[in-house]
VEXGUTOR-581888 format. One record per residue: residue in one letter; x, y, z of N, C-alpha, C, O, CB in turn. Coordinates in steps of 0.2 Angstrom, whole numbers, plus 5000, padded with zeros to 4 digits. Glycine has a CB too. Layout:
! VEXGUTOR-581888
AXYZXYZXYZXYZXYZ...
//
This chain:
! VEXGUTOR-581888
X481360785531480760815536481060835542481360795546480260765537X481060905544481260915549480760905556480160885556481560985549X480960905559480560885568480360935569480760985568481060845575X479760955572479561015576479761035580480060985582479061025579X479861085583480161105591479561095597479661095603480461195591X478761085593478361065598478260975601477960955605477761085594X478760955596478860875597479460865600479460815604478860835589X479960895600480660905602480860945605481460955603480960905599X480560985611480761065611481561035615482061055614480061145618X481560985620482460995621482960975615483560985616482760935627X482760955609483260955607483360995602483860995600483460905607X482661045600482561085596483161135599483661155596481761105597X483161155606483561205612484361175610484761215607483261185622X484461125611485161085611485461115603485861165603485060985611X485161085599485361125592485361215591485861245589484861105587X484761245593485061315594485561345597485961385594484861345597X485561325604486361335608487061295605487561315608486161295616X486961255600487561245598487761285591488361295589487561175599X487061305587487261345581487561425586488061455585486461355574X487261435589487361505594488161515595488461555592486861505603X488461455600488961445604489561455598489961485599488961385607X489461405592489961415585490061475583490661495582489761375579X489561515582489361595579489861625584490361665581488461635580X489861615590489961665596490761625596491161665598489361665604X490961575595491761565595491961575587492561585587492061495598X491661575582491961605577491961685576492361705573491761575572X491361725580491661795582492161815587492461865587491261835585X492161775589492861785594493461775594493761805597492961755598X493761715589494261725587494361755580494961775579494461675589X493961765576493961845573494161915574494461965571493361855572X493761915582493961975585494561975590494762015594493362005588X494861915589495561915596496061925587496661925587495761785603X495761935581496461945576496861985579496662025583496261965570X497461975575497962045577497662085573497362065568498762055577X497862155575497662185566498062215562497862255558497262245565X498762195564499362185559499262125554499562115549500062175563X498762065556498762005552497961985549497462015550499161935557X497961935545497361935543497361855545497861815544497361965534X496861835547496461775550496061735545495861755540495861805554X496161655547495661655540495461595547495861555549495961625529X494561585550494361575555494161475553494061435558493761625556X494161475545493961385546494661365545494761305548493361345538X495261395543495961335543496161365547496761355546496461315538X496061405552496461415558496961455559497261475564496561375560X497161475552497761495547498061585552497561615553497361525537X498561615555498661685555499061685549499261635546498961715562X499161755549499461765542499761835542499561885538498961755537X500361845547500661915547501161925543501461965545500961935552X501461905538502061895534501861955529501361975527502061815530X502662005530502562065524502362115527502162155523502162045518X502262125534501962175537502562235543502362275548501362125542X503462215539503662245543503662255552503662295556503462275540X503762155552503462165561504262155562504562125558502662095566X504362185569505062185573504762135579505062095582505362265577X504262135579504162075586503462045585503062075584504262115595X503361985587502961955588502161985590502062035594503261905592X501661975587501062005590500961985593501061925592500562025589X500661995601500461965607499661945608499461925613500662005613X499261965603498761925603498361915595497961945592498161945608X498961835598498761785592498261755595498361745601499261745589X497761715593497261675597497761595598498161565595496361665592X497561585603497761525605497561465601497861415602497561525612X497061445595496861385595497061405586496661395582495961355599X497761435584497861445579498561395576499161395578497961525580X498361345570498661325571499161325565499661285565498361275574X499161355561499661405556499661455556499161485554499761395551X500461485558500661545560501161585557501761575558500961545566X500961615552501561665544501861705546501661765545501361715538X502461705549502861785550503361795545503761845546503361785558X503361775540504061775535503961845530503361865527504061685529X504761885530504461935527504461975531504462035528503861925525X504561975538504662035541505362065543505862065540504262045546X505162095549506162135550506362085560506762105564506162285552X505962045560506261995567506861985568507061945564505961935569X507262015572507962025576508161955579508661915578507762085582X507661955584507761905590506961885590506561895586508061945597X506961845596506261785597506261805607506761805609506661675593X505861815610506161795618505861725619505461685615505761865624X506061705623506061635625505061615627504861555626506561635633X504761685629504061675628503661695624503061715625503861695631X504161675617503561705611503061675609502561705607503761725603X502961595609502561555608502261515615501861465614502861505602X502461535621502161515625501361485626501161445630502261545628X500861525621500161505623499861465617499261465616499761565625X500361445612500061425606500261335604500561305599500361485601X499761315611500261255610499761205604499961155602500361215620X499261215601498861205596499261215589499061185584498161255596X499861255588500061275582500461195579500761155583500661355583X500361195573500561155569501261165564501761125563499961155566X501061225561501561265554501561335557501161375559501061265545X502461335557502661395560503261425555503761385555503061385569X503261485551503661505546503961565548503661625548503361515541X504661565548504961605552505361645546505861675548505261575557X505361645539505861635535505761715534505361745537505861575530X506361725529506561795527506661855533506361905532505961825522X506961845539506761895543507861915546508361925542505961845551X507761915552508461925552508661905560508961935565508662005550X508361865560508661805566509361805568509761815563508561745563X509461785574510161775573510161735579509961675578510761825574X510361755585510461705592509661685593509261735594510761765600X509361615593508761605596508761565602509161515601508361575593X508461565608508561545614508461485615507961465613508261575617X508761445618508661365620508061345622507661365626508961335625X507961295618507061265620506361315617505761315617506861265630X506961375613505961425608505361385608504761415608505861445599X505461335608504961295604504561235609504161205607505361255598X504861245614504761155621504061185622503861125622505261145631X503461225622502761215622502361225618501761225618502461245625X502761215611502261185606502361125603502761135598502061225601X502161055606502060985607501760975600502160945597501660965614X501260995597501060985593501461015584501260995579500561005596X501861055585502161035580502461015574502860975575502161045580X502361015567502560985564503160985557503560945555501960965562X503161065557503561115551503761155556503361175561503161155544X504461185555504761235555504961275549504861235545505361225559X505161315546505361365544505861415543505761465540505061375546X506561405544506961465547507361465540507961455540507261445555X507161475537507561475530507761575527507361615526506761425523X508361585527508561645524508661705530508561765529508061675518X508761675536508761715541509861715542510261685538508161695548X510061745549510561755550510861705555511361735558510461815552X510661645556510961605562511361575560511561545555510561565565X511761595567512561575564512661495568513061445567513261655568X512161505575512761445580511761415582511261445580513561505589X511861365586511061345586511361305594511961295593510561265577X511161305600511061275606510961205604510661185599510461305610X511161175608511161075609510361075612510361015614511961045617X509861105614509261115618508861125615508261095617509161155621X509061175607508461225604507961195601507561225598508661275599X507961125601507461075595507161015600506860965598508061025586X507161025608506760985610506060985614505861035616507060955613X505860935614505260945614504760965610504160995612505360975617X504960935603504660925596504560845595504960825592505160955590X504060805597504060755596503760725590503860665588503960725600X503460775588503060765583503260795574502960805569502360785586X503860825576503960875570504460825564504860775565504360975575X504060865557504160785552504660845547505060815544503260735547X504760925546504860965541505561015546505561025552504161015538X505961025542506361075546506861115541507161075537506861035553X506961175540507261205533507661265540507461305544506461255523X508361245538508761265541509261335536509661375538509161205545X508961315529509461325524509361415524508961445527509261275516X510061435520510261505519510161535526509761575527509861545513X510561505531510961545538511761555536512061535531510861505546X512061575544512661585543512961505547513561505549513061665545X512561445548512861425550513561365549513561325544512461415552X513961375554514561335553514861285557515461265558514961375553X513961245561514461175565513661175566513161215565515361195574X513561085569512861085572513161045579513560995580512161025566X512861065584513061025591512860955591512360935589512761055598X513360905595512860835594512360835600512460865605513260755594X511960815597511160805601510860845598510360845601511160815610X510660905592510260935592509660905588509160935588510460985589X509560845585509260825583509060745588508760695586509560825577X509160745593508960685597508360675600508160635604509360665603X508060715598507360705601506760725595506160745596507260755608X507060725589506660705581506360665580506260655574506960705576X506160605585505960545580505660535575505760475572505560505582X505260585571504760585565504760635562504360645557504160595565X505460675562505960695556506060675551506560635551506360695558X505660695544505760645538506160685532506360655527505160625536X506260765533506260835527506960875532506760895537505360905527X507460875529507760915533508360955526508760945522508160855540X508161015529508661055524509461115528509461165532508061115518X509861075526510361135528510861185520511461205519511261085535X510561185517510961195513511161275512510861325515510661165507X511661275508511861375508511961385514511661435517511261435506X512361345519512661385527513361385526513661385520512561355535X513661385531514561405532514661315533515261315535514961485541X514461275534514461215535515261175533515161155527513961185531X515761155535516361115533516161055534516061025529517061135536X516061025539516060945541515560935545515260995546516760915545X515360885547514760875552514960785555515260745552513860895548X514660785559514860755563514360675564513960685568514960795570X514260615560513960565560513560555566513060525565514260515558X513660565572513260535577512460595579511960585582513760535585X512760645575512360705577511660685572511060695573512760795573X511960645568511060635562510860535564510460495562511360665547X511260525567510960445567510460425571510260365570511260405569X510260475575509560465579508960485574508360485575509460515587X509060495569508660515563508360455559508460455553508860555558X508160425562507860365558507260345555507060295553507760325562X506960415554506360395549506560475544506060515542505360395555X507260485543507460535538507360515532507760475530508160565539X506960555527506960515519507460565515507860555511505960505514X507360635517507560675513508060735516507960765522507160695511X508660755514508960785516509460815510509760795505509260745521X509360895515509760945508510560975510510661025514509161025505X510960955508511560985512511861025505512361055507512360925517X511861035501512161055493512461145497512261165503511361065483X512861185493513161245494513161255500512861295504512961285490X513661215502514161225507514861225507515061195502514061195510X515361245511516261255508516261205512516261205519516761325510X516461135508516461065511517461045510517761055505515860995504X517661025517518061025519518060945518517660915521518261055524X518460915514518160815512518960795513519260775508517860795500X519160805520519660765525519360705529518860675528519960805530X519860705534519660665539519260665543518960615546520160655542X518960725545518260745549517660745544517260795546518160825552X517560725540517260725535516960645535516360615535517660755531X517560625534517260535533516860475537516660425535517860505531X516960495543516360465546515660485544515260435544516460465553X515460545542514960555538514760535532514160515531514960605538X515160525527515260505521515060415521514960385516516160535518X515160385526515060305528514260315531513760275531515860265535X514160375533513260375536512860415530512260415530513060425546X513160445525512860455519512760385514512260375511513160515516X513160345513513160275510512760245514512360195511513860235509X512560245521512260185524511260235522510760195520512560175536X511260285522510660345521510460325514509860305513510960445521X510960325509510760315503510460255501509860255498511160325499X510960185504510860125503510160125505509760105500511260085507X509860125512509060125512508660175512508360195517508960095517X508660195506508260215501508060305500507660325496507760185503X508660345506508660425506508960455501509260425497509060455512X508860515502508860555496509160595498509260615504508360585493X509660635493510160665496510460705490510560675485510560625500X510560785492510860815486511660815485511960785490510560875485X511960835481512660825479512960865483512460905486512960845471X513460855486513960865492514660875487515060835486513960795498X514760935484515260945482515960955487515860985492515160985478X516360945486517160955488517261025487517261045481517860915484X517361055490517961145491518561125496518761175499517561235497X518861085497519561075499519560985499518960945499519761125507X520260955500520660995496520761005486520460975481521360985499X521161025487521061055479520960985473520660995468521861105477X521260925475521260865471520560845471520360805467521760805473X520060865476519660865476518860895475518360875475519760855478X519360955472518761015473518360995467518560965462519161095472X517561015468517161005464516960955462516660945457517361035460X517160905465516760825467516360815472516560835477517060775468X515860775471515360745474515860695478516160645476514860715470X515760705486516260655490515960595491516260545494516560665496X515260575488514860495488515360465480515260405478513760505486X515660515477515960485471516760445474517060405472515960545464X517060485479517760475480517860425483517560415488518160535483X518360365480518660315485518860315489519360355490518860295485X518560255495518660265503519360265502519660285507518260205508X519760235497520460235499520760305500521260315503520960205493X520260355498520860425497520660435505521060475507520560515490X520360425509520560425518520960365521520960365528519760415522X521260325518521660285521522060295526522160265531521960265517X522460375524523060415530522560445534522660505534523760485526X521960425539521860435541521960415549521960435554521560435539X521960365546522260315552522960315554523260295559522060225551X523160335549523860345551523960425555524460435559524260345545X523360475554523460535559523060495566523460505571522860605556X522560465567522360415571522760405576522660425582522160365568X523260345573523760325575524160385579523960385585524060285570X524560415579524860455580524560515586524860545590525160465574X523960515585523460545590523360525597523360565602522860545587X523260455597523260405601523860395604523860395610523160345598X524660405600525060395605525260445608525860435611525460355604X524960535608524960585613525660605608526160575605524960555622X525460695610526260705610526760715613527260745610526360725609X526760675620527560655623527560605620527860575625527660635629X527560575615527960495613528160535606528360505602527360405611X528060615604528160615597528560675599528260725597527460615592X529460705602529560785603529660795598529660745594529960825607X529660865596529760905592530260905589530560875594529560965593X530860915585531460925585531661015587531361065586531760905577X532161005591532461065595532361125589532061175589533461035598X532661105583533061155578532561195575532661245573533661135572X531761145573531261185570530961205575530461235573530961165565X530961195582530361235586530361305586530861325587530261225592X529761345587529961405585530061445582530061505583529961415585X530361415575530661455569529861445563529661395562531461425565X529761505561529261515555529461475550529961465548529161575552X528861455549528761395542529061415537529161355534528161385540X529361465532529861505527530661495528531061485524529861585527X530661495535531261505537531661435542532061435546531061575541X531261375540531361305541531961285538532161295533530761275539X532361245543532961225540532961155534532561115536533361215545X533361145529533161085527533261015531533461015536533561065521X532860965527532760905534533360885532533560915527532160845535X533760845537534560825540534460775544533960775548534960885545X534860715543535060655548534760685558534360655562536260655548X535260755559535160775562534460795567534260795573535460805560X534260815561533660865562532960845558532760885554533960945560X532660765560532060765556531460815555531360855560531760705557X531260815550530760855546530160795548530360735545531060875535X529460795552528960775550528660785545528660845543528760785554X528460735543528260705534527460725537527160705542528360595530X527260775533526260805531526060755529526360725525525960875525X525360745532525060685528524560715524524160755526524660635531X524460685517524260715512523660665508523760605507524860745508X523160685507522560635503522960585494523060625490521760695500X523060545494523160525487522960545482522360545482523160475486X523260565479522860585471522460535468522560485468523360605464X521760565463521360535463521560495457521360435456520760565463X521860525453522360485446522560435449522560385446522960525442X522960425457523360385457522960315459523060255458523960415461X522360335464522060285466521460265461520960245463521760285474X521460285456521160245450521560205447521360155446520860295445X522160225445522660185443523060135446523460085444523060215442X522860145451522960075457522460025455522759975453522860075465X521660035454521160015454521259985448521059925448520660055454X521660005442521559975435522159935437521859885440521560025429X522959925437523459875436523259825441523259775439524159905436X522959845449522759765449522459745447522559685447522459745453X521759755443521159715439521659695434521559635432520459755437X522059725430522359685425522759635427522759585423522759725422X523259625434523459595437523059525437523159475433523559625443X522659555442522359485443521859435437521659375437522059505449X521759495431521559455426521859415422521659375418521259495422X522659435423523359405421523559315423523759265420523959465424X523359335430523459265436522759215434522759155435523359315448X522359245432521559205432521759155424521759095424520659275430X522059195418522059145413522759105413522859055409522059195405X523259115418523859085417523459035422523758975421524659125419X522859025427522758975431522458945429522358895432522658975437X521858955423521658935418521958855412521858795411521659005415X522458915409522958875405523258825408523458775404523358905403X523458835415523958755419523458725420523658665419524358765425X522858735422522358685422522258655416522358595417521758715423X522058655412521958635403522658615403522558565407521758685396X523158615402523758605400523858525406524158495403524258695400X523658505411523658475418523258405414523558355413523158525425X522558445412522058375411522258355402521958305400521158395412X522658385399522658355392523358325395523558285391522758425384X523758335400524258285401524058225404524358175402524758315405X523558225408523258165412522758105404522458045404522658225420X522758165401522158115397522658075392522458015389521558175392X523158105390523858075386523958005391523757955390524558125386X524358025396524557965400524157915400524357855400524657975406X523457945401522957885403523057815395523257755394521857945403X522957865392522857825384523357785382523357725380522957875378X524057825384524657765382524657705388524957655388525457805382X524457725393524457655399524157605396524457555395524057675406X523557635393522857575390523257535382523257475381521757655387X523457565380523857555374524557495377524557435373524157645373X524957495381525357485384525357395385525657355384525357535389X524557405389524357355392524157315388524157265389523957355398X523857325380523657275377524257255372524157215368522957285374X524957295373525557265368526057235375526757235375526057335362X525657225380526157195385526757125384526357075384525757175389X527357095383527557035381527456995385527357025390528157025379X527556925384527556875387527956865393528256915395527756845383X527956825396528456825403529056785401528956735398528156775410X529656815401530556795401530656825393531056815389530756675401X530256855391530256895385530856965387530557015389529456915382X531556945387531856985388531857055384531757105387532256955388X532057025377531957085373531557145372531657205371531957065368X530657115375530057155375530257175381530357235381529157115374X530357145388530657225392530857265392530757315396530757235396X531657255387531857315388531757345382532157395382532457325391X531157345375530857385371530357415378530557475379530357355365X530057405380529857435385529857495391529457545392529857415385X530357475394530757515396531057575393531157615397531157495397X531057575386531657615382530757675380530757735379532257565373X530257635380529657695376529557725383529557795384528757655372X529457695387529257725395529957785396529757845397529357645404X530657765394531057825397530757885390530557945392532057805397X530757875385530857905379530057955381530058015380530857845371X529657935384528957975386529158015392529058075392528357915389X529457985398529558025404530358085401530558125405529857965413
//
């Protein structure tokens, strides 16, 4: 039963003015659409993707809180493209042709949650460009040209949980850069030209600590070096980085503690003399072959399976001697002779030597 407006005229009035006011802001931001993009007014949705845009439209309504630009021909971004859209949620930047983006694009929209930047041209990313996202949980960095990430780009991610770099120029990356990622479940690094040295392996120890509590993570194959090519480096033993510490070592003690020899400096590497008493040849450090540290792995386990039954057998072999003795003692004592019974001591004597 509805209420009269003669029983209720204020609040009869209150409800008009508030069906009126909705009408009149859902024509409005209807009519603030761009008209390069298509609007959808109950999810708040813009939707310019596929429209051939080179630059951002400049009125997008402000209380829009997913924004489609994927699909078009965007170059560049200016540092005030998203300035008034601090409401936006989901921002898709993908398919376009991106390259340099400016530090901090993103510091006035607080409220975000997804980025986007998947199939564009970015080669190099600012130590800056991702802060000021406190809330953002999605990030697809994957098919750029990138080939290094700065540390700190990820320090102000707390609720970072989706992270994809996969298909860039990526060789190595650096463990401190992803360890403020503490609520990271998933992570895509696959086709990349993975350099699985010594810059490499402190990552490889924070992917084992990632997997152990409970992340996900795609195969990370090897492209150098060649004993390694085409493996997963979560499969390779930590021994094949052992000469690490021995580059380590020698790093540490600078190269005034290490000169050069006089006779090879400056001569091209073809044209190197053989090594000589005279004249040492610095020894390259090189990763162990994977044959060889598997086969290490197997002759100690035989080794020591060898040492286990021989300590086994002296043991048994120990107590079947102790259990003999025992018996002939007990034996001994009930054919003991008499006292001045000369002869019975030295039968005795003669079984005791004949035993020891």
């Amino acid at each position: 039963m509805q209420a009269s407006p003669k029983r209720f005229p204020h609040r009869w009035a209150l409800e008009t003015f508030l069906v009126c006011w909705l009408s009149m802001c859902a024509a409005s931001s209807l009519l603030s659409c761009p008209t390069s993009c298509t609007c959808n007014t109950s999810s708040l949705e813009v939707d310019c993707s596929g429209r051939g845009l080179t630059a951002i439209p400049p009125d997008i309504p402000q209380d829009t809180r997913t924004l489609l630009l994927l699909n078009n021909r965007l170059s560049s971004l200016p540092g005030a493209s998203f300035s008034n859209l601090s409401s936006l949620h989901r921002l898709d930047l993908s398919n376009n042709f991106l390259d340099q983006l400016p530090s901090q694009l993103f510091g006035d929209l607080v409220n975000l949650t997804e980025i986007r930047l998947r199939n564009n041209s970015i080669r190099s990313l600012d130590r800056d460009f991702l802060q000021g996202l406190p809330l953002l949980r999605r990030l697809d960095l994957s098919l750029n040209g990138l080939s290094q990430l700065p540390p700190g780009l990820f320090d102000d991610l707390p609720m970072l949980h989706w992270l994809s770099l996969r298909s860039n120029r990526l060789q190595s990356l650096e463990r401190i850069t992803f360890e403020p990622l503490s609520n990271l479940e998933n992570i895509q690094l696959g086709d990349n030209p993975w350099e699985c040295d010594c810059k490499l392996r402190d990552f490889k120890h924070w992917m084992e600590w990632f997997s152990y509590r409970g992340g996900k993570i795609d195969e990370l194959q090897c492209t150098l070096p060649k004993e390694l090519r085409g493996r997963d480096i979560r499969m390779v033993p930590v021994e094949m980085f052992n000469y690490c510490s021995q580059l380590e070592d020698e790093n540490i003690a600078g190269p005034g503690d290490r000169p050069t020899p006089p006779c090879t400096k400056g001569i091209p590497a073809p044209l190197e003399p053989e090594p000589s008493p005279d004249c040492p040849q610095k020894q390259r450090y090189r990763p162990a072959s994977v044959r060889r540290a598997i086969g290490t792995v197997i002759i100690a386990g035989v080794v020591c399976g060898v040492v286990c039954i021989m300590m086994v057998v002296a043991a048994a072999y120990g107590c079947i001697y102790a259990s003999l003795m025992a018996k002939y003692h007990r034996e001994l004592k009930k054919r003991q002779p008499l006292m001045g019974d000369t002869e019975g001591e030295q039968e005795e004597q003669r079984q005791i030597s004949s035993v020891a």
